[in-house]
N, C-alpha and C positions, 0 to 999 in steps of 0.2 A: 393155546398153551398157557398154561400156567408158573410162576417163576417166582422161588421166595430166594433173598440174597441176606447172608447172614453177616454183621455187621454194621456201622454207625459213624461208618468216617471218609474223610475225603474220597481213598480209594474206591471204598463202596458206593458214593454218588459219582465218581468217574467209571464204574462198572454200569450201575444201572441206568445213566446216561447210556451208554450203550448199547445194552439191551431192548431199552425201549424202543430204541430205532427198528428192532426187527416185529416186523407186519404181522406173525403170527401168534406173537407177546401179544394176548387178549387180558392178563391181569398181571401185574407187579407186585407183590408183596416185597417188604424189607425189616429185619427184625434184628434191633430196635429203630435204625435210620436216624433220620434225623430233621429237621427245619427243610434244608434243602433238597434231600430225598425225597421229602413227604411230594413235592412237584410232580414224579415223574413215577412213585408208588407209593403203598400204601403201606405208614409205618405200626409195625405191629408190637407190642411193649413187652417184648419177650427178650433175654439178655443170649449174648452169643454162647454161652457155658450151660445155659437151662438145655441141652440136649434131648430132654424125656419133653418137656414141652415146646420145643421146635419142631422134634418127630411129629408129637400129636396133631400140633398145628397144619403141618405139612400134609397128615394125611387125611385131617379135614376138610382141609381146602382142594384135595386131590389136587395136589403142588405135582409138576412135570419134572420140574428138575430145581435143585437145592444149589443154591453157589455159596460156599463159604467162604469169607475175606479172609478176617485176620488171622497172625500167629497162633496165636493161642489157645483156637478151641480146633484147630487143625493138627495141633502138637497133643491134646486131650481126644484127641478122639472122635470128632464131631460126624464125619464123614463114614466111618465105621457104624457109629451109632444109627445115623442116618439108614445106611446099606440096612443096618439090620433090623430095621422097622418097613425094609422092602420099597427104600426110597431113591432115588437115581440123586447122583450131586456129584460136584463138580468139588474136586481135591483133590491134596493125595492124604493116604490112609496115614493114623498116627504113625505106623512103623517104616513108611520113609516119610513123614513130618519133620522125623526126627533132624535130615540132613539140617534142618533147622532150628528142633529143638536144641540138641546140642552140638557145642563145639567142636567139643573133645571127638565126635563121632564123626564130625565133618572131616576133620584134621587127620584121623586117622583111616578113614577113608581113603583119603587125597594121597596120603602115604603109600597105603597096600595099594593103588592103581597108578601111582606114577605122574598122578593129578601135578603139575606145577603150582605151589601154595608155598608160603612162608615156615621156614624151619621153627620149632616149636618144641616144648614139653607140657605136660598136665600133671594139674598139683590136686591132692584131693584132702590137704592140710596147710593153713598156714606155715607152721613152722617148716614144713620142705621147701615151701614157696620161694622165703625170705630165704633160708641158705643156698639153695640155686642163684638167687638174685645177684649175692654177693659177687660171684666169679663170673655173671652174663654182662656183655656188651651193652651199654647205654646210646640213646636210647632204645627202647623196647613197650612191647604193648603187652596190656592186660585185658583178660575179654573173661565177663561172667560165661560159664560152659551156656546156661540156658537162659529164656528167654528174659529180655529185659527191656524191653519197647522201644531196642533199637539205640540203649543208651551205654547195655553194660561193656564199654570199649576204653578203657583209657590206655592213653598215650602220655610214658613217663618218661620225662628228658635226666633224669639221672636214678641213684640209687635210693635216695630221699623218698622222690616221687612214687616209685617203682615201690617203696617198703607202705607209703601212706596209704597205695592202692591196693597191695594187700590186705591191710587194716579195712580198708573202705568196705572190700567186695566179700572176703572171706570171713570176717570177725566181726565187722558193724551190720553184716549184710543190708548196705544199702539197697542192695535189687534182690533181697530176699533169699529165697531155695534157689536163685539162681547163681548166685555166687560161692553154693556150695563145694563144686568145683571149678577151678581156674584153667584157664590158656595161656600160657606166655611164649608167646613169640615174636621171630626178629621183627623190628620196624625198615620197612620197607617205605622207599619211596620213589615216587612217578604220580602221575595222573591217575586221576580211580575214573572209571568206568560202571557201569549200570547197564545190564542187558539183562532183558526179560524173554522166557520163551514158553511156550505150548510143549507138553509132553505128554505124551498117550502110554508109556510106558517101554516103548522099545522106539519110536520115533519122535526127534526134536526139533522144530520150528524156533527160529529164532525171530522174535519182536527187533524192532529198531532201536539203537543203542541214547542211552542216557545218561547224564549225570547229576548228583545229587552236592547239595550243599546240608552238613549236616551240623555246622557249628551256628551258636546260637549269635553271631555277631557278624558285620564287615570282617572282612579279611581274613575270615577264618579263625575268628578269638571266639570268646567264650567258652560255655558250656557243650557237650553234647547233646544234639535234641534228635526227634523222629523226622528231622528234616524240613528246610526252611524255604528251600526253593530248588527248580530244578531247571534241566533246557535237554531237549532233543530233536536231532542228536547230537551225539557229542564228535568235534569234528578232530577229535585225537583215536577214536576208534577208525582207526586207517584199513585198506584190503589186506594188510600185511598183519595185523590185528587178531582179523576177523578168519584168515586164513590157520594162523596158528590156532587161534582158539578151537574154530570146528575139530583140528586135527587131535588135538593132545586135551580140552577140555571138555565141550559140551554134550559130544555125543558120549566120551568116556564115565563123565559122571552118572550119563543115565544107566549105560552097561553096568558101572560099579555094582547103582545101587538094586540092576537087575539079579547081576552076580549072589549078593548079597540075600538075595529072596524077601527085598525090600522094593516092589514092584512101584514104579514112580508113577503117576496120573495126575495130572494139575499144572503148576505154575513152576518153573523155578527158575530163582532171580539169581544172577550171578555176578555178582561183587567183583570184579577185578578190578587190581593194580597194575597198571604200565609201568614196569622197572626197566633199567636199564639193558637188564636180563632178560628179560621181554615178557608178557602178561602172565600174575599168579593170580591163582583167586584168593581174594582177601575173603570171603564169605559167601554161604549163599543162604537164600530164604526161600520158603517153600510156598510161595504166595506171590501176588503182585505187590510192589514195591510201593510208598507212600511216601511223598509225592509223584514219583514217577510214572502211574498209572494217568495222573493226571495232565501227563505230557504223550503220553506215546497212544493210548486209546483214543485222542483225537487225531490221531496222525494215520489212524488204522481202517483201512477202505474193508476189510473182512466182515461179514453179520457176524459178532462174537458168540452168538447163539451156537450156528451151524462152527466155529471151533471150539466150543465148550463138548458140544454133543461129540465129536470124533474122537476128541482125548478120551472122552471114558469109552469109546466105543472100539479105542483103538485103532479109529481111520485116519490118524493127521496124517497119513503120507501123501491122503488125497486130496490136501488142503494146500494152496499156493497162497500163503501169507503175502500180504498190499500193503505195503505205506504209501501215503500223499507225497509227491517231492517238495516239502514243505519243512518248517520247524516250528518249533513250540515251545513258551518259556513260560513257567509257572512260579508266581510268587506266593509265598506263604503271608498271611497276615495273619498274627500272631496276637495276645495280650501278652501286654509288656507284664514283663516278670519270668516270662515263660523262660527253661520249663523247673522252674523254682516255685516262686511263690508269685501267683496272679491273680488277679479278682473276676468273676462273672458278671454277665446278669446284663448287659450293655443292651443296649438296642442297636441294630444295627439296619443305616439305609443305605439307600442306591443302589439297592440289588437287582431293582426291574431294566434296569438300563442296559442288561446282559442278555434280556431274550428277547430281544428283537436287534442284535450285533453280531452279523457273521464273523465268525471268527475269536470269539472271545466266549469267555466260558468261564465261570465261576463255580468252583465244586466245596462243596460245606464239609469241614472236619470236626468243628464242633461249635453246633449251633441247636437251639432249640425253640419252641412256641413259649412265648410268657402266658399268662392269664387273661391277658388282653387280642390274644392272638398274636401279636408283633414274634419276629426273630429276634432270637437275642444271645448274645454270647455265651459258649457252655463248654468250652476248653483252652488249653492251652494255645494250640492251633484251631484259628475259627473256620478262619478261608482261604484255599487256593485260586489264588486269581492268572488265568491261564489266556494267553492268546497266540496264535498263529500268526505266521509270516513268510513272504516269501526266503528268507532265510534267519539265521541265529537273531543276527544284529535286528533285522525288521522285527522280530517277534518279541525279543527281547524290549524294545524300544515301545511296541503296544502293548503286554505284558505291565510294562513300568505304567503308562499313561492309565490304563481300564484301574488298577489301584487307587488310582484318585478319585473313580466313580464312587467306592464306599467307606463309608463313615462308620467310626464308634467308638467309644471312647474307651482309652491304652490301647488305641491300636500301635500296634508293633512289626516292621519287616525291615529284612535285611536291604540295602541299594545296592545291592555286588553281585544278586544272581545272574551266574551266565557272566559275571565280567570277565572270565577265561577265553569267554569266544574270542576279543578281542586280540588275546595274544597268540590264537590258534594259529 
């Protein structure tokens, strides 16, 4: 069997780590990958948006099955394109992509089916925005409708903020055609949540629950980034949780978007809040989560081959989803600066000290070959450095230690991932 996986970042070397465990994986491809990818397939220098030349490639290589990562080319249409060049892959099509493309669709989704989510309006003008603003409750959130690498979310603590954010996302467009139009809805608060699941289109398998640190600092300061570290599971997703949710959430979303004639196949991640009220979904995405694939697909006893092939096949009901009774905590090492202004180009060592360490795992975000051959820095986020434990605290505690095994210079992470366990 053959397998090209489309994308170049940590999730995608926590996917194709997994893949390659399965025995009948005779070749890996990955387009474009990366330094740490390049290990375990073969990276090919085709970008995830080149759609007409991912086809081609694919049907050169008589590729068996196509797995597309990111946002992105799954909200464009990748999976579509793919089908229509007579290719088999693993997605869902742009027209339910969208539950991720946009927000405004999610939101109003959640509405017509009774979805529990945060009370909300949608502005497709500054000037509405800001006169709404005036007479809404403080604080309150701002969210670009579409896609924006997971940053376009601000959180205003008064009317100030709340008008500056307007300015930011509608008028400067800082995240671009994504800020064309706005979300504004109530701010909620409780513990966030992270649950990823398998969906075939009418049946949903749920993954083991996670949580994500997304602020660029200790304590939850800074900036908003694509995530700095994470831990699974999360020991606030309780059976009373996870009860509610099956009944009023996860299978519902999928009906919706059956309802809808937006047939779902692939991933979807689902973002919830624990309120006092009891769990809304703050978001979902149409994909596997980053970094949280890099916590729960080690924890995941299933050949993710043989659950990739049922979702498009439509047989996950025959699939009894495994975790380890285990946890896993993934630290983000970062270039200081991030996700602002950072420099490249680092060399970076002590990465061989990770394959031959049960339990510890190092997944590449953004890393590439120098000239010389060396790895060497090539984003914002370079590397998740992830380890297992027999629980939070044990994983968390190796997680922290395996960090010290590499080197490079501005290296940058947060010391507070996972420090929630402790108040669990």
């Amino acid at each position: 069997m053959k397998v090209l996986i489309v994308g170049g970042g940590g999730r995608e070397h926590a996917i194709a780590w997994k893949v390659a465990q399965n025995p009948s994986v005779e070749k890996l491809y990955c387009a474009p990958g990366n330094a740490g990818i390049a290990e375990v397939a073969e990276c090919v220098n085709i970008g995830v948006m080149e759609f007409d030349r991912l086809a081609a490639f694919a049907k050169e290589q008589a590729i068996d099955l196509v797995i597309v990562g990111p946002d992105d080319p799954l909200a464009a249409g990748a999976v579509d394109a793919l089908e229509a060049a007579g290719l088999r892959a693993f997605g869902p099509r742009a027209n339910a992509a969208i539950l991720e493309g946009s927000k405004a669709f999610s939101k109003d989704l959640m509405k017509k089916y009774n979805i529990p989510t945060a009370a909300y309006e949608t502005f497709d003008s500054a000037e509405a925005a800001l006169a709404y603003l005036e007479t809404a409750k403080m604080p309150i959130v701002l969210k670009a409708d579409g896609l924006a690498l997971g940053k376009g979310v601000l959180i205003c603590q008064n009317l100030e903020e709340a008008k500056a954010g307007v300015q930011e996302l509608m008028v400067d467009k800082q995240f671009g055609s994504a800020g064309n139009r706005i979300v504004i809805e109530e701010f909620m608060t409780g513990r966030e949540v992270s649950v990823l699941s398998f969906v075939d289109g009418k049946t949903i398998k749920i993954m083991t629950s996670a949580q994500d640190h997304k602020r660029a600092q200790d304590g939850d300061q800074g900036l908003n980034t694509g995530g700095m570290g994470t831990f699974s599971p999360s020991p606030f997703y309780t059976d009373e949780v996870d009860a509610f949710c099956k009944k009023y959430v996860y299978q519902a979303t999928v009906d919706a978007m059956k309802a809808e004639g937006r047939e779902f196949k692939g991933i979807i991640f689902f973002g919830l809040m624990l309120t006092a009220k009891g769990p809304r979904v703050l978001e979902y995405n149409a994909r596997f989560g980053d970094p949280e694939t890099q916590v729960v697909l080690p924890r995941m006893k299933n050949d993710i081959v043989e659950v990739f092939e049922a979702c498009i096949d439509g047989t996950l009901d025959q699939i009894d989803l495994e975790f380890e009774d285990n946890a896993a905590v993934c630290v983000v090492l970062a270039s200081d600066g991030y996700p602002e202004h950072y420099e490249k180009g680092f060399k970076i060592s002590g990465l061989d000290r990770f394959k031959d360490t049960d339990g510890y795992y190092v997944f590449h975000a953004g890393s590439k070959f120098d000239a010389d051959g060396d790895i060497v820095t090539n984003g914002g986020r370079v590397l998740g450095v992830t380890a297992t434990g027999r629980d939070l605290k044990q994983a968390r505690a190796n997680a922290y230690a395996a960090t010290e095994w590499v080197q490079f210079e501005n290296k940058y992470m947060r010391h507070d991932i996972g420090k929630a366990i402790d108040e669990a």
